[in-house]
C-alpha positions as a printed Julia matrix, in Angstrom:
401×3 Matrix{Float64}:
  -5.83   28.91   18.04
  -4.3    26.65   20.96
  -6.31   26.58   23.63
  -4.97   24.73   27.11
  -3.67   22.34   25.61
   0.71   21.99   25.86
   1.95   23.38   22.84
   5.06   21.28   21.0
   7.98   23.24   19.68
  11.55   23.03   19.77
  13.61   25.67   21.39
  15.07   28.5    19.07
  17.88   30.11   20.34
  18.44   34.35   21.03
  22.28   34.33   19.69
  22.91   35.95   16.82
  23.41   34.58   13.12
  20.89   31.85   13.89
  17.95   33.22   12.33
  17.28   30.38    9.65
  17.15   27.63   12.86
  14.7    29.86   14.44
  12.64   30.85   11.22
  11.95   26.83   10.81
  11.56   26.64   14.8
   8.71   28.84   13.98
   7.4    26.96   11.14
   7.6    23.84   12.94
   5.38   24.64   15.92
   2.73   26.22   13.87
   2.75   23.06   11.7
   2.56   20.9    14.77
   0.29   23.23   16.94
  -1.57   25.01   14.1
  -2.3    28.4    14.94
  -0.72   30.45   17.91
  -0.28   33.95   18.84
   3.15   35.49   19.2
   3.04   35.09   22.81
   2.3    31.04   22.62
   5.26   30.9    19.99
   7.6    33.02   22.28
   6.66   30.53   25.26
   7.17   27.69   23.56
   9.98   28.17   21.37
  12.38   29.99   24.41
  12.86   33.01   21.69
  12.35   36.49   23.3
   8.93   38.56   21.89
  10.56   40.97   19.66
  12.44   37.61   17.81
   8.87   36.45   17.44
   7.68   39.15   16.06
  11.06   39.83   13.58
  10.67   36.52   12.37
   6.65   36.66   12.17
   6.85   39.87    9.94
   9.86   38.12    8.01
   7.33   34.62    6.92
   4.14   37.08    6.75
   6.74   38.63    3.75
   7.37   35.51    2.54
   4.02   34.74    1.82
   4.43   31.85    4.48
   2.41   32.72    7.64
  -1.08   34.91    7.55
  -2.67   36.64   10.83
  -6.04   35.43   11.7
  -9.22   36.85   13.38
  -8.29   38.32   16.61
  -9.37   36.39   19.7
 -10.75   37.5    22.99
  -9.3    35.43   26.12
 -10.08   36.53   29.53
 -10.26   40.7    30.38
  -6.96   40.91   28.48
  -6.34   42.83   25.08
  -7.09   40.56   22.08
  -4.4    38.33   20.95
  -3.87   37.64   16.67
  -3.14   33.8    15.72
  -0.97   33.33   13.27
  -1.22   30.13   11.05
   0.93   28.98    8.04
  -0.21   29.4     4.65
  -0.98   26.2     2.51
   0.19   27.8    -0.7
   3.46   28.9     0.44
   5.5    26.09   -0.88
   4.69   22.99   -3.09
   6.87   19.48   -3.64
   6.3    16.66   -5.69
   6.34   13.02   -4.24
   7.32   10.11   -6.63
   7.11    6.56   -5.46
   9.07    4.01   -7.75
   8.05    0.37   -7.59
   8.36   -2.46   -9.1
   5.51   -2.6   -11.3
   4.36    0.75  -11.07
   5.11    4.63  -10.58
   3.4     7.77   -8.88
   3.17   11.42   -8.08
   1.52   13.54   -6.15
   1.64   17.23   -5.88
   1.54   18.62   -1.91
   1.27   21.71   -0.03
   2.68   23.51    3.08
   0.66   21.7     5.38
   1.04   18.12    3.85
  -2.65   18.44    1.82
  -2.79   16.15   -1.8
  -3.7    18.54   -4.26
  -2.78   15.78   -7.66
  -2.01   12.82   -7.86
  -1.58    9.89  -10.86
   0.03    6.98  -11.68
   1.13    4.71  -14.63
   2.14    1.3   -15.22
   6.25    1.22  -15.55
   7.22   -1.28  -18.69
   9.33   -3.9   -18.81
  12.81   -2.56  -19.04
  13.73   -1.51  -15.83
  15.3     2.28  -16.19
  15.87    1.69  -19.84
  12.32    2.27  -20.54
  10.68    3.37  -17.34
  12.34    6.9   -16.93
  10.74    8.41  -19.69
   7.49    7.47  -18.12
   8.36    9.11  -14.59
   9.5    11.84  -16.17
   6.44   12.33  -17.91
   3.98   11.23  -15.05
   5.83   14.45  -13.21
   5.33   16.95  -16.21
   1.76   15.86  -15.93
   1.31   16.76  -12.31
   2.77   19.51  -12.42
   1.23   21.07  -15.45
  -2.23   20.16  -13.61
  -0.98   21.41  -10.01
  -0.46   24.84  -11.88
  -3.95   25.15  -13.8
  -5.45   25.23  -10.18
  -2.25   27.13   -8.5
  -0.77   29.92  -10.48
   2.04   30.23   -8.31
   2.76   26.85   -7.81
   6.05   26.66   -9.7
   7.4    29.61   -8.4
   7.35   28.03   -4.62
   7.75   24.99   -5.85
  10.44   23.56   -3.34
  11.85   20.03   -5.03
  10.83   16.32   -5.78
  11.07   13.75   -3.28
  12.0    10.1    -4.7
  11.41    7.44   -2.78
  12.13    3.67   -3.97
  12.37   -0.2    -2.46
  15.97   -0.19   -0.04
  18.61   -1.29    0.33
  20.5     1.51   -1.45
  24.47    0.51   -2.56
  24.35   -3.73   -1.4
  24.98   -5.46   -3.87
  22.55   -8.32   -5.7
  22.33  -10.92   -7.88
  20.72   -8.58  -10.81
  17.17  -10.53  -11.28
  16.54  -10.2    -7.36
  13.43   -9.86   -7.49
  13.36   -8.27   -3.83
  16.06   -5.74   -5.04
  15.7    -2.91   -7.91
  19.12   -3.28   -8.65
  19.07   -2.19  -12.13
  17.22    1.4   -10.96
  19.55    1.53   -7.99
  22.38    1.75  -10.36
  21.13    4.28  -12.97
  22.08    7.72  -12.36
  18.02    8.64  -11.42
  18.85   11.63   -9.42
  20.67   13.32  -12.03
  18.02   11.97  -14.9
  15.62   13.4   -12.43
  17.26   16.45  -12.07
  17.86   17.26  -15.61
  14.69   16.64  -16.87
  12.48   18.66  -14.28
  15.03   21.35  -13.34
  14.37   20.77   -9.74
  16.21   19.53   -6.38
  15.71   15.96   -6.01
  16.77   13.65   -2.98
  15.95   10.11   -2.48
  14.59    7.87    0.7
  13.3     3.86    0.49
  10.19    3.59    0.85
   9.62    2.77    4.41
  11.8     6.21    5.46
   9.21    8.1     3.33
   5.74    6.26    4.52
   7.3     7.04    7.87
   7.84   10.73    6.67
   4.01   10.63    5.9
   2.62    9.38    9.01
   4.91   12.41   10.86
   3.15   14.98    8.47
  -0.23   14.31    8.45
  -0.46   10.99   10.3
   0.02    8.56   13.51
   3.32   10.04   14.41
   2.14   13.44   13.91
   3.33   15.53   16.58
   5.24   12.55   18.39
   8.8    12.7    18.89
   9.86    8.65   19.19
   7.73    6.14   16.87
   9.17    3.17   14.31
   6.69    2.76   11.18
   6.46   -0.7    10.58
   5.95   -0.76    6.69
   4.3    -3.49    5.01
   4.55   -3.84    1.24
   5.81   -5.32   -1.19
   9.17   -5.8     1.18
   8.86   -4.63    4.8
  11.33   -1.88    6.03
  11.0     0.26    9.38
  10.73    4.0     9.17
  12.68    5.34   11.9
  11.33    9.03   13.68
  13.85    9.54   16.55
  14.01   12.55   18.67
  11.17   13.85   16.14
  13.63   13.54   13.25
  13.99   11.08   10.74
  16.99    8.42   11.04
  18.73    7.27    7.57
  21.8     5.68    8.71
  24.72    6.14    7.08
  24.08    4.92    4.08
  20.65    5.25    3.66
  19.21    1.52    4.62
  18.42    2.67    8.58
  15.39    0.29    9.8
  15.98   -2.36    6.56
  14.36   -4.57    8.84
  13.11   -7.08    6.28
  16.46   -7.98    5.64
  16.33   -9.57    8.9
  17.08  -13.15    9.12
  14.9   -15.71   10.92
  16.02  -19.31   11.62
  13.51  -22.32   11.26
  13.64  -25.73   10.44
  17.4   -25.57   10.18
  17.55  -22.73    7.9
  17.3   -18.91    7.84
  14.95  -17.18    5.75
  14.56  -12.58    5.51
  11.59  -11.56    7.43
  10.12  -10.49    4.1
   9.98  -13.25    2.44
   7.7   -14.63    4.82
   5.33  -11.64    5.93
   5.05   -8.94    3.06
   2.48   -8.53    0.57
   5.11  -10.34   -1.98
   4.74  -13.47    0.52
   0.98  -12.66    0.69
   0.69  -12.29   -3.29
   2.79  -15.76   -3.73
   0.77  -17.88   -1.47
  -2.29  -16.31   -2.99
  -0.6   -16.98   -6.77
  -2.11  -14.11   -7.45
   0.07  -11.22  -10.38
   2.46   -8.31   -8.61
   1.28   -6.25  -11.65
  -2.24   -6.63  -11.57
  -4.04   -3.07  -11.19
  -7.09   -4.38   -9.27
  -4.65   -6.24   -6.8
  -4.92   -4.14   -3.9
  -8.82   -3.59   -3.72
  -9.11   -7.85   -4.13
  -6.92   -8.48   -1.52
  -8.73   -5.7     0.38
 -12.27   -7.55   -0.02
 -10.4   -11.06    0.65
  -9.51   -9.83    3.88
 -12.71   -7.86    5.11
 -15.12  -11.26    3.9
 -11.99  -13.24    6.04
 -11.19  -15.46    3.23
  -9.7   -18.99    4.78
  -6.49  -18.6     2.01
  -5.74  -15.0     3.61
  -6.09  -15.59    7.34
  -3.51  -19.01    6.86
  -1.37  -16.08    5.38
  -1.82  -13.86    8.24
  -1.18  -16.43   11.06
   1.66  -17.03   10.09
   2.85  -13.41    9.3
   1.26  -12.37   12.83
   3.99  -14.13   14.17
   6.92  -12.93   12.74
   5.89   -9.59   12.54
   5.24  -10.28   16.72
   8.78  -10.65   16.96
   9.88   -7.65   14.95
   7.98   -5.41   17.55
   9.53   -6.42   20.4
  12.56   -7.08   18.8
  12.04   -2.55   17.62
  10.54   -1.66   21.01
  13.94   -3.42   22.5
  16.36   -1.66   20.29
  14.56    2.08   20.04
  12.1     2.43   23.17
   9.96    4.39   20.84
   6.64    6.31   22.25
   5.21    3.83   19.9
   5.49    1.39   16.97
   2.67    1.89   14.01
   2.38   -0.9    11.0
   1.72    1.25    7.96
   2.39    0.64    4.26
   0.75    0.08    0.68
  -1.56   -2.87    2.51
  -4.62   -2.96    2.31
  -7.0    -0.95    5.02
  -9.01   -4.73    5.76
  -5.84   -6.36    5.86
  -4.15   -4.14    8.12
  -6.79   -4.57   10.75
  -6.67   -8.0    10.42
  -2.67   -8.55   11.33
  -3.02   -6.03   14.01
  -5.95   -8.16   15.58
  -3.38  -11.2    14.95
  -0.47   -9.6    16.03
  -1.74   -9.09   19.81
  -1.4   -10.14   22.37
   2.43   -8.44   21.99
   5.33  -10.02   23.6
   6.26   -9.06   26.94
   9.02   -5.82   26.32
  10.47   -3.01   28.09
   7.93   -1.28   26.53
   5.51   -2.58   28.65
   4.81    0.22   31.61
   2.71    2.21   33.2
   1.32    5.56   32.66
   2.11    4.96   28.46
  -0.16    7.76   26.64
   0.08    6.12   23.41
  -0.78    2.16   22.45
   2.5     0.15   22.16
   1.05   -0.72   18.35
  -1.72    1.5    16.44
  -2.53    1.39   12.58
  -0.93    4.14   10.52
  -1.96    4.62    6.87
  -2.88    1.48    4.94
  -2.75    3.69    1.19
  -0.95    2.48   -1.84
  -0.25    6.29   -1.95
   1.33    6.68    1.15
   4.59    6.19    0.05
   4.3     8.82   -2.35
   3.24   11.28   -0.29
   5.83   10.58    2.24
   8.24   11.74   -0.64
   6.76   14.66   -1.34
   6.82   15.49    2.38
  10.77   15.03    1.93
  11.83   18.4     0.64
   8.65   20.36    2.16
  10.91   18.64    5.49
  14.13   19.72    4.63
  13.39   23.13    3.41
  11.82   23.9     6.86
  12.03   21.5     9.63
  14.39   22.4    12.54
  17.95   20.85   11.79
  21.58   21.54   13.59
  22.38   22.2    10.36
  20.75   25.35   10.15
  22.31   27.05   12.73
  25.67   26.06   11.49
  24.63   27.68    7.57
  24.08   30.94    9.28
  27.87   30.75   10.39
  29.53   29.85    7.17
């Protein structure tokens, strides 16, 4: 149970016909806190003690909060934690990529109970939706042989797939996944697992990760910087995730950079496509990742000329995201290898001079997030464990309608 320690939570509010805001107020600060008594979550939340304890009963119903052991503070009577329940609600997280596909099953709390992967054909969507579809039958039918009640709380796929979303490309871009972009996934999606499906790029969902069960867990202002295959930025502003209107918020690869008389995108001079080209090494190979990952750690001469010249550029983009969002903090994340990672953040430093730059900061202006080819993933399936129960405006207006 907290112990001195601030507790997080966003206020709930005591007016009436707002009890699904304050039901995911609830489920927000025990996420964030872990377990608190019903005093702590009256304190912190602003919602009087017998709203607490309404709204306590109401999840310990729903099978999504459990009591604890009592604990002893002080002369005082006892006071009962209350914690949420892992196996209260399920989603499944599907990454799309160019070359390759995969799921994972997760929990309440963010935990990876399944995962797998497959290979996605040549084809494009022709070809390559039969195998998603598939790959999510699979987890699923595994998540329930350990979870018997796993479909019945199970609370919608996340899809989450290489940005821009609705710019249109030259068709064999290979930076774009045009031909996906226009196929009518959700609704294939849909159809074929009966379920709620919403889509995020990829960067949006790694961000979504590092919020549940990573760097930015628990901190309200922080930019992912994603490296991959493209780079994106993940944007967590006032603790909630910013998509822009149309979807492409922080499509900071996209960015243009001027040398030498001409401008090239940021990522097609500092992502692991730019790494994989000057290495001449194949997109689709399987044992990609853990190469690159022992290039790196034994400092290979052909991947530190790569990452020289990608420390700089991705220099710029820091100051150039700590200029535009003052975030709490700016962490480079993404399907890159762990060795690698280490290496550009080493390379990156020292950052340029910012606003960011000030005294008294609590968190480094640049940390390493995940560096997991399955981060992405997971970061989906975070996306409708997210909207089912994180605090939105929007949930105060529903109870209204």
């Amino acid at each position: 149970m907290n112990d001195s320690r601030p507790i997080r939570a966003k206020s709930g509010t005591n007016h009436e016909g707002t009890s699904a805001h304050n039901r995911r107020v609830m489920i927000d600060a025990l996420r964030i806190n872990g377990e608190l008594s019903r005093a702590d979550l009256a304190r912190a939340t602003w919602l009087t003690k017998q709203t607490v304890s309404n709204i306590i009963e109401e999840l310990e119903r729903d099978g999504l909060v459990r009591s604890q052991e009592p604990v002893r503070k002080g002369r005082g009577q006892p006071s009962t934690p209350y914690g949420l329940v892992p196996e209260g609600a399920f989603a499944i997280g599907l990454q799309i990529d160019r070359h390759v596909t995969r799921a994972v099953a997760v929990d309440l709390i963010g935990s990876v109970l399944m995962r797998a992967e497959a290979g996605l054909p040549p084809g494009g969507p022709s070809t390559g939706a039969k195998v998603i579809l598939d790959l999510v039958a699979d987890v699923r039918s595994k998540l329930a042989g350990i979870v018997q009640q796993s479909e019945k709380r199970m609370v919608g796929l996340g899809v989450a797939m290489p940005g821009p979303f609705g710019v249109a490309g030259s068709g064999d871009d290979p930076w774009m996944m045009e031909a996906w972009q226009k196929f009518p996934l959700l609704e294939r999606l849909a159809a074929g697992t009966g379920l709620d499906v919403g889509l995020q790029n990829d960067a949006a969902a790694a961000a979504t990760a590092e919020r549940m069960v990573g760097a930015a867990h628990g901190v309200d202002h922080a930019v992912c910087l994603f490296v991959g295959y493209g780079i994106g930025a993940g944007l967590i502003l006032n603790g909630e995730l910013y998509r822009g209107a149309n979807g492409n918020a922080g499509e900071i690869g996209m960015a243009l950079l001027f040398a030498d008389g001409k401008s090239t995108p940021l990522e097609h001079r500092a992502s692991l496509a730019s790494l994989y080209q000057h290495l001449s090494a194949d997109p689709a190979d399987p044992h990609l990742h853990a190469r690159i990952n022992d290039l790196a750690s034994r400092g290979d001469p052909n991947i530190k000329t790569w990452i020289e010249a990608a420390a700089v550029d991705l220099r710029w983009s820091i100051h150039l995201i700590e200029t535009v969002f003052d975030p709490q903090t700016v962490i480079l994340c993404g399907s890159a290898p762990e060795a690698l990672v280490k290496r550009l953040i080493a390379a990156i430093g020292p950052l340029l001079p910012s606003i960011a730059e000030r005294p008294g900061r609590m968190l480094p202006r640049l940390q390493p997030g995940m560096a997991d080819p399955w981060s992405v993933a997971i970061g989906a399936a975070a996306g409708p464990i997210s909207r089912a129960f994180d605090p939105r405006f929007a949930a105060i207006l529903k109870d209204f309608l």
